[in-house]
N, CA, C and O of each residue as an XYZ file, in Angstrom:
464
protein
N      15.257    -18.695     13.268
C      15.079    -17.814     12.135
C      16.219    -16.785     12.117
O      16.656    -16.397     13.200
N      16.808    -16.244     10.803
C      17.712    -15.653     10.645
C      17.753    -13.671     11.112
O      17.343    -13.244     12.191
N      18.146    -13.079     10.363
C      17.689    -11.806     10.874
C      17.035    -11.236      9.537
O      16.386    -10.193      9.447
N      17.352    -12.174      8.474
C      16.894    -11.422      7.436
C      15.334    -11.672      6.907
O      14.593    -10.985      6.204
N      15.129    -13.271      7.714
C      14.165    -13.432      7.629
C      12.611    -12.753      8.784
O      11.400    -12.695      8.573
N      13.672    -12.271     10.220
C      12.845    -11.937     11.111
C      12.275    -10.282     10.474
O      11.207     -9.726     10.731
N      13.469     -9.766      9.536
C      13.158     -8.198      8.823
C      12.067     -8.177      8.009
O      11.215     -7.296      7.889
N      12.232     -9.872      7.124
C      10.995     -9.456      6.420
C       9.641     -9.445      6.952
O       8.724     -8.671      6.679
N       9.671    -10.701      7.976
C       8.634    -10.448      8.487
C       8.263     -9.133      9.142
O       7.071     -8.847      9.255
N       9.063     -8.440      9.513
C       8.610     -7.488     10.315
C       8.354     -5.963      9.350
O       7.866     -4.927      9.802
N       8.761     -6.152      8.150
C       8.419     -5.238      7.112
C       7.274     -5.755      6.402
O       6.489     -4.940      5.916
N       7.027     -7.225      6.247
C       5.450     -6.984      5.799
C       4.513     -6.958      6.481
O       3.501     -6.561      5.903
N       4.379     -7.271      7.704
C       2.955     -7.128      8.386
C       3.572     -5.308      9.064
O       2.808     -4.623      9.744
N       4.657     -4.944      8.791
C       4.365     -3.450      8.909
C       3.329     -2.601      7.937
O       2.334     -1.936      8.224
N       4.017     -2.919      6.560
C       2.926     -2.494      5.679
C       1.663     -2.626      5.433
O       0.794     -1.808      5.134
N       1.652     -4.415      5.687
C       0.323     -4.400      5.409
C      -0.793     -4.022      6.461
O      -1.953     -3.837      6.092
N      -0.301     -3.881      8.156
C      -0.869     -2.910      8.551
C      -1.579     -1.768      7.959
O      -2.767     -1.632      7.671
N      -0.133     -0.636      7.798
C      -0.570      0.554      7.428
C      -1.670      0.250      5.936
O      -2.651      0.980      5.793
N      -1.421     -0.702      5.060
C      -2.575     -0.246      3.853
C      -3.920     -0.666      4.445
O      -4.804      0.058      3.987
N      -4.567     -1.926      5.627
C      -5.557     -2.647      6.222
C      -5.975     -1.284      6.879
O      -7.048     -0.757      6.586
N      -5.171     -0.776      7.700
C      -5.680      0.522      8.332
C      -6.571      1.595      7.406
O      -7.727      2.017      7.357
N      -5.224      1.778      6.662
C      -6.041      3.254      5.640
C      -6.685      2.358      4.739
O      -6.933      2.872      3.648
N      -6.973      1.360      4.853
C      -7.961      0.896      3.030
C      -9.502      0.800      4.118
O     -10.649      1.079      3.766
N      -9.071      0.348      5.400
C     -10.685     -0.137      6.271
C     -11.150      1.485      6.415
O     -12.250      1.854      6.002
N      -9.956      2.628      7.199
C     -10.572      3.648      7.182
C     -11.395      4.785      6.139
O     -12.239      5.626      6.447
N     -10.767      4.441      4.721
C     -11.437      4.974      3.818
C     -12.819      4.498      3.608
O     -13.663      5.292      3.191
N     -13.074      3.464      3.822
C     -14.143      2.482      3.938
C     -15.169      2.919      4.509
O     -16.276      3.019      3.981
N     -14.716      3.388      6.291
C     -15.489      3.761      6.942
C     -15.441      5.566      7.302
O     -16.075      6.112      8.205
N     -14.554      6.213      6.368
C     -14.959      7.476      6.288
C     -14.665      7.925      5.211
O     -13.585      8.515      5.177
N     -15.399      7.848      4.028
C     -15.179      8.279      2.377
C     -14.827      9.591      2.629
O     -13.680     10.038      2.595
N     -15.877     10.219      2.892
C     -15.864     11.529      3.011
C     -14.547     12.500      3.193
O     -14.118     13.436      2.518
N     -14.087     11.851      4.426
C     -13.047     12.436      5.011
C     -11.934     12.184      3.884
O     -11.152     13.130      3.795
N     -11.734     11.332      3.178
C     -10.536     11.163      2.234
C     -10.671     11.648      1.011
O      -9.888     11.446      0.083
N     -12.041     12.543      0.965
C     -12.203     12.229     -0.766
C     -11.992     13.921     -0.569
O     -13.091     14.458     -0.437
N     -11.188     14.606     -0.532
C     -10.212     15.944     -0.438
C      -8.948     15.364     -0.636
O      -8.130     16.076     -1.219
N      -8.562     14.139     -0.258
C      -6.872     14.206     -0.848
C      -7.140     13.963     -2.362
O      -6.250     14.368     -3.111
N      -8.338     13.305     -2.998
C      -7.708     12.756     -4.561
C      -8.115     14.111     -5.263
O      -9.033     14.902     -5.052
N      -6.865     14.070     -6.372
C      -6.999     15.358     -7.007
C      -8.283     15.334     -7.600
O      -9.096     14.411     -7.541
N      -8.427     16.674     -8.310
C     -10.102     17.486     -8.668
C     -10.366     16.696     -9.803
O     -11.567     16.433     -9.754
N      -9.788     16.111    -10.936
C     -10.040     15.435    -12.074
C     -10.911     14.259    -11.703
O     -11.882     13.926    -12.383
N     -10.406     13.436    -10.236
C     -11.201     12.720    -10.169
C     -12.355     12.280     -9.650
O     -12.848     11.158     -9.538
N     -12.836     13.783     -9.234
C     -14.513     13.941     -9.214
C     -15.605     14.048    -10.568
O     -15.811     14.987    -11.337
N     -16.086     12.937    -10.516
C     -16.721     12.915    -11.674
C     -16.370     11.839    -12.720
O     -17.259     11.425    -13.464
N     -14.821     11.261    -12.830
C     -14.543     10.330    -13.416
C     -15.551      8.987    -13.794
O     -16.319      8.308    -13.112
N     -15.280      8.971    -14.752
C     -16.326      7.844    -15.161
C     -17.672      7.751    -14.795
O     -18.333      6.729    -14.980
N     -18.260      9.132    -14.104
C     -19.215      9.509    -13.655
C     -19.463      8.987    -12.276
O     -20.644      8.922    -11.934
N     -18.776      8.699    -11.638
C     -18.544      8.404    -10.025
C     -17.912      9.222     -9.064
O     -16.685      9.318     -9.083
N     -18.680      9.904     -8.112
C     -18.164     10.879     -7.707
C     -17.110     10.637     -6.406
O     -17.334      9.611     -5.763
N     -16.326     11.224     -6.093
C     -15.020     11.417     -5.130
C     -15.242     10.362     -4.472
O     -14.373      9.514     -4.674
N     -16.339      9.937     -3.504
C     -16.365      9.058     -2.461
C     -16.586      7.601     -3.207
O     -16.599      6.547     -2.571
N     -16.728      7.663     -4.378
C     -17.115      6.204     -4.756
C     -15.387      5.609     -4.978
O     -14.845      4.516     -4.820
N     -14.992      6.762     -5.355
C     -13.487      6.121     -5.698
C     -12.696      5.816     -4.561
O     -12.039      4.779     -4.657
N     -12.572      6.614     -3.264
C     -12.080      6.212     -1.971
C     -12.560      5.047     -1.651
O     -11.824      4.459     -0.859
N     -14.013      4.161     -2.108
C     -13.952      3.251     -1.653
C     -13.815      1.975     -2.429
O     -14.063      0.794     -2.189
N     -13.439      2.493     -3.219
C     -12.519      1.828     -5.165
C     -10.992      1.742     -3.904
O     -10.610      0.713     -3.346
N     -10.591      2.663     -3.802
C      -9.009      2.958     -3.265
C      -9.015      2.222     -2.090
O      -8.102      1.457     -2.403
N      -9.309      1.897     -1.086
C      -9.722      1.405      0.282
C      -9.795     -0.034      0.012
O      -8.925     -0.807      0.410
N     -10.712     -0.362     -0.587
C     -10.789     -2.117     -0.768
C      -9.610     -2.204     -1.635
O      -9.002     -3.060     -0.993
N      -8.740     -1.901     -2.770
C      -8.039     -1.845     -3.600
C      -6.147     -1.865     -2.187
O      -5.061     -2.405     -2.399
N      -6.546     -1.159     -1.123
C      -5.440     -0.940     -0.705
C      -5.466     -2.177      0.547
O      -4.470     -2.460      1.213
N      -6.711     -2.781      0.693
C      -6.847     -4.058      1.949
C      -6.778     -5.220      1.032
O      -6.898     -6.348      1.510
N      -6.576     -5.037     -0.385
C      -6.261     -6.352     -1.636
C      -4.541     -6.434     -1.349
O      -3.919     -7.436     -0.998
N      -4.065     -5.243     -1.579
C      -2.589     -5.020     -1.362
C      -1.798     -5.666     -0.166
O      -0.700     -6.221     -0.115
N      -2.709     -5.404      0.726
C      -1.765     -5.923      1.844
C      -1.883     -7.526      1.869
O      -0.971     -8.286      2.195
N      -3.372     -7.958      1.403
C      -3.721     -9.396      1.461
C      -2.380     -9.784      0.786
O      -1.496    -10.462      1.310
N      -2.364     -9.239     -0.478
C      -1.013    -10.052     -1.651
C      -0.101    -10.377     -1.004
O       0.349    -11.518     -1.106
N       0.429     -9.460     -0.154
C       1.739     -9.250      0.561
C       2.057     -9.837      1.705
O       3.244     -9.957      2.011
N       0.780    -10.418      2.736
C       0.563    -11.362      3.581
C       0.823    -13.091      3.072
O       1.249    -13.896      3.900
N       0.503    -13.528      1.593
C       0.055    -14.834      1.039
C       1.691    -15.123      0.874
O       2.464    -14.384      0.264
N       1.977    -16.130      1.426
C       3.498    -17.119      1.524
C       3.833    -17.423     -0.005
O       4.447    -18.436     -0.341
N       3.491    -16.702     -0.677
C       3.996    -17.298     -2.215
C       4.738    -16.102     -2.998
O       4.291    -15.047     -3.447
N       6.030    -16.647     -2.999
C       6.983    -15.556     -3.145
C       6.483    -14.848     -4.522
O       7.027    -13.751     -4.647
N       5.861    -15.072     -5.275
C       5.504    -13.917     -6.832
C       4.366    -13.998     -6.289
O       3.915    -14.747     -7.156
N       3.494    -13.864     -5.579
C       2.218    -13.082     -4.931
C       2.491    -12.106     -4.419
O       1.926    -11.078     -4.792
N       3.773    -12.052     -3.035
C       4.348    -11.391     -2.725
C       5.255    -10.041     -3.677
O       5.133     -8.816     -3.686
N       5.781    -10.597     -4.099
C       6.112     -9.709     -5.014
C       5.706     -8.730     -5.914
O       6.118     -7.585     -6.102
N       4.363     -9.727     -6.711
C       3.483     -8.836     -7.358
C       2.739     -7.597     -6.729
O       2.450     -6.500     -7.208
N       2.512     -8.206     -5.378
C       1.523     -6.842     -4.277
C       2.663     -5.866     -4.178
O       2.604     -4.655     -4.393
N       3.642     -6.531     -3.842
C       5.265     -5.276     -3.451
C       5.352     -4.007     -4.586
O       5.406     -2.780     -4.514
N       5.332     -5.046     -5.700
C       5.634     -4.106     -6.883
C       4.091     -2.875     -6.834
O       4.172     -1.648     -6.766
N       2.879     -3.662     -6.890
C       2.043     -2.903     -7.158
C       1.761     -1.549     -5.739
O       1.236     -0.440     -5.844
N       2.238     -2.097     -4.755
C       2.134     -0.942     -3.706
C       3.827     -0.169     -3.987
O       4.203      0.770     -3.285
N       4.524     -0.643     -4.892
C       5.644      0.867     -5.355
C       4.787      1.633     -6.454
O       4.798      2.861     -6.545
N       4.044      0.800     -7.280
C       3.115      1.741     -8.056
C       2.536      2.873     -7.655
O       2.707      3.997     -8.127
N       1.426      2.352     -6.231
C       0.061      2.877     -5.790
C       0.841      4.186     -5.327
O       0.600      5.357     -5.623
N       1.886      3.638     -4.482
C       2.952      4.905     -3.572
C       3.452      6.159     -4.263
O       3.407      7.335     -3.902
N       4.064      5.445     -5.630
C       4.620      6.482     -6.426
C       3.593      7.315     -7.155
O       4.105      8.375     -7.514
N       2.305      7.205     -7.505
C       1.238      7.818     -8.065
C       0.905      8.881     -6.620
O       0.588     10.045     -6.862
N       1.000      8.389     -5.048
C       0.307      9.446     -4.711
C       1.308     10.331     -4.234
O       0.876     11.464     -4.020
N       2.450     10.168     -4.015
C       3.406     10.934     -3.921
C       3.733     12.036     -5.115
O       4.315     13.062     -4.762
N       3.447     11.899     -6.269
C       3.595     12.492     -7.523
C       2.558     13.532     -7.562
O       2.630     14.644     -8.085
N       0.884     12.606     -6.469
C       0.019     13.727     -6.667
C       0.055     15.017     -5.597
O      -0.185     16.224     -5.627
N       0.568     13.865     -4.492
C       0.336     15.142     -3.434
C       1.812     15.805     -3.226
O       1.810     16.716     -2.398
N       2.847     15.568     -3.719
C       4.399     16.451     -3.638
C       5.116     16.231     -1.984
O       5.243     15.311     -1.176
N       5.471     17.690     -2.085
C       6.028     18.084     -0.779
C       6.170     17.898      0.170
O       7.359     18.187      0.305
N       5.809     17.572      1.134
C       4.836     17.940      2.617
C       4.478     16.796      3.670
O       4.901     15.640      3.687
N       3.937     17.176      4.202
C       3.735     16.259      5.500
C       3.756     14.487      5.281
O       4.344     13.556      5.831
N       2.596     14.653      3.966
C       1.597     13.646      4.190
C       3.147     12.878      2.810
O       3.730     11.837      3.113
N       3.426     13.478      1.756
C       4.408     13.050      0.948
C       5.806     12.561      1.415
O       6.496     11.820      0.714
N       6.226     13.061      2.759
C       7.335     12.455      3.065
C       6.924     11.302      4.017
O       7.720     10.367      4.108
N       5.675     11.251      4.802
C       5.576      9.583      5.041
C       5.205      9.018      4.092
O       5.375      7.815      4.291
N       4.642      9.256      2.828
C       4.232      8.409      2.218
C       5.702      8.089      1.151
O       5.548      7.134      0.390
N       6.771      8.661      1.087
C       8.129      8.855      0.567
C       8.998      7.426      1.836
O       9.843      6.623      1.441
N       8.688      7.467      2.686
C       8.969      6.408      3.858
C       8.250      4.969      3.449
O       9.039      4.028      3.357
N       7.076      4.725      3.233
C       6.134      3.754      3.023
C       6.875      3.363      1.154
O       7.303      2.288      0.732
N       6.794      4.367      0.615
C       7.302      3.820     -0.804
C       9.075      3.045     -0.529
O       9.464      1.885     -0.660
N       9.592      3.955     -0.228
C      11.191      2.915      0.694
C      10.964      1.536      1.012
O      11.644      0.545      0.747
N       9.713      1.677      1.726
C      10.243      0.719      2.273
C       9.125     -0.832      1.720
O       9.355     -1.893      2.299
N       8.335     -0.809      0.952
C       7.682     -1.249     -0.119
C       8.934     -1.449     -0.819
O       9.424     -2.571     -0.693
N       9.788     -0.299     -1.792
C      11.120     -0.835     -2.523
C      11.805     -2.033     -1.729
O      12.430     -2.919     -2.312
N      11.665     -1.995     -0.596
C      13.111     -2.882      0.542
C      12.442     -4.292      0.389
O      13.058     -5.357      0.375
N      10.836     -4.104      0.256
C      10.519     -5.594      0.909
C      10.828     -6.167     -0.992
O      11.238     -7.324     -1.081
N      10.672     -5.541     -2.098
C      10.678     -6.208     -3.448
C      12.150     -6.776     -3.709
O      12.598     -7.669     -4.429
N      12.714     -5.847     -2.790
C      14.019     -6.025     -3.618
C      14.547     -7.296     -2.611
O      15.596     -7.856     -2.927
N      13.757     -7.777     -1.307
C      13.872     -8.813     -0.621
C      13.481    -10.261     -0.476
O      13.764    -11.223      0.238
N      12.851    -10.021     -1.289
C      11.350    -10.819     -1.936
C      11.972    -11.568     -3.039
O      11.281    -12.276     -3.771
């Protein structure tokens, strides 16, 4: 195997780690996550904070599935949609700790599309 091929591999089961991680942990602690989504979306559609973390959680262990499946526009499609998911929460949460890894994770989501 080449090096470009050993990168990709090693950039998608990076990611899809990190979304399996945080999509199982939202899963198993709503609570704890439902302070990052902004205030509008308590109450949305009449579902309160924790119903949507676990809207976001299964939604983010779909993502990584896409991105795992050997079919290069499966792949792609999950790539693109986790530059979506990335760029929405970076926009919500700005600055700071949690925005510049998640400013790292959107990079590198861009690297695997544009590899893909």
């Amino acid at each position: 195997m080449n090096r470009k091929g050993l990168s990709l591999i090693f950039l998608i089961c990076g990611l899809a780690f990190v979304f399996v991680w945080f999509g199982i942990d939202k899963l198993v602690h709503p609570t704890i996550w439902s302070g990052f989504l902004p205030l509008w979306m308590d109450g949305f559609l009449g579902y309160p904070n924790t119903a949507w973390i676990l809207v976001i959680g299964c939604l983010e262990i779909l993502f990584a599935i896409l991105i795992l499946i050997p079919v290069r526009h499966v792949r792609q499609a999950g790539a693109a949609i986790i530059c979506l998911h990335l760029a929405g929460i970076i926009w919500q949460v700005g600055w700071n700790d949690i925005g510049v890894r998640d400013i790292g994770l959107f990079m590198s989501s861009v690297a695997l599309l544009c590899l893909l």
